[in-house]
N, C-alpha and C positions, 0 to 999 in steps of 0.2 A: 461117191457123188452119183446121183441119177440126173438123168435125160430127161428133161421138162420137155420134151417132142415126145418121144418113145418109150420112157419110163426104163429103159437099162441102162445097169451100172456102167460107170466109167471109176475105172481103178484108179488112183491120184500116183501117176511113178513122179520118177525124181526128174525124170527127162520132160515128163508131160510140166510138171511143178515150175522148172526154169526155163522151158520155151513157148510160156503160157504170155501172152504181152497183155499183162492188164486185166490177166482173169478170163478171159478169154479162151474159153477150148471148142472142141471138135469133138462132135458124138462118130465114136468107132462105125456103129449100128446105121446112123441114120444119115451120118456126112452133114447137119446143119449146128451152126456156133450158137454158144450159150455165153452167158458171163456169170463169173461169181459174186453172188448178195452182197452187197455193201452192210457189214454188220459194224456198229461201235464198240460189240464187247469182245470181238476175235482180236481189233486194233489195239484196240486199249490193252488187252492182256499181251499183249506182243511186242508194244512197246513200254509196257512197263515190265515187263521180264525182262526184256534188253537193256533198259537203261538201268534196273537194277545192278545186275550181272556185269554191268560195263563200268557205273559206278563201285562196285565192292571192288574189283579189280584193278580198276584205277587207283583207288586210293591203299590197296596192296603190293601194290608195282611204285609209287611214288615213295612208300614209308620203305619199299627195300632197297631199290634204287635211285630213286630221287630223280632231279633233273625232268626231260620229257617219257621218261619211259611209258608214264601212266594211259598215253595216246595208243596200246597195245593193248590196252583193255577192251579195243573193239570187236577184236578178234575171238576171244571166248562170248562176247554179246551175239557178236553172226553166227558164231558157231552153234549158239542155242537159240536163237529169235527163228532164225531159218525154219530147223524141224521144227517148233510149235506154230512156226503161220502155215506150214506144212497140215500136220496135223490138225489145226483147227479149221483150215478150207475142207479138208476131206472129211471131216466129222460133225460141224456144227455149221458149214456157210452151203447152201444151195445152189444151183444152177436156173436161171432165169432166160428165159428166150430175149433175144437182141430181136432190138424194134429195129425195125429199120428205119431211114428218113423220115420224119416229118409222118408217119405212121405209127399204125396201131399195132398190136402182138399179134402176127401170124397165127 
């Protein structure tokens, strides 16, 4: 990701990735917040790679064991939705400067 103020990278880690509230980070360099682009094709490929994954699983977990189990299927869905919205913020979604109130872009 690059700095829409300063133009340096910011590395996307796993810590920055989950204590990020809403896309939202903090340029290393420059100390001023960004947010990440609102894109429909990172969403869309990220929830339909999970609901896939979550549905094949389910209906894998239901035909072995039957009953509720198939509700376990979530768990391989997180396990792979997570690194691709990972991956697709730090490769294909931008950092854009936070307006502030009722204002226009610094």
């Amino acid at each position: 990701m690059k700095c829409p103020y300063c133009e340096c990278d910011i590395p996307l880690t796993w810590t920055r990735y989950v204590t990020s509230r809403f896309g939202k980070h903090t340029c290393p360099e420059c100390g001023k917040p960004s947010r990440l682009e609102i894109g429909v094709l990172p969403i869309l490929l990220v929830t339909v790679a999970m609901g896939t994954v979550a549905a094949l699983f389910a209906f894998l977990l239901s035909r072995w064991l039957g009953g509720y189990w198939d509700l376990l299927a979530l768990v391989p869905a997180i396990l792979i939705g997570l690194p691709l919205d990972k991956m697709l913020d730090e490769r294909c979604r931008g950092l854009k400067p936070l307006r502030p109130y009722g204002g226009k872009v610094a």
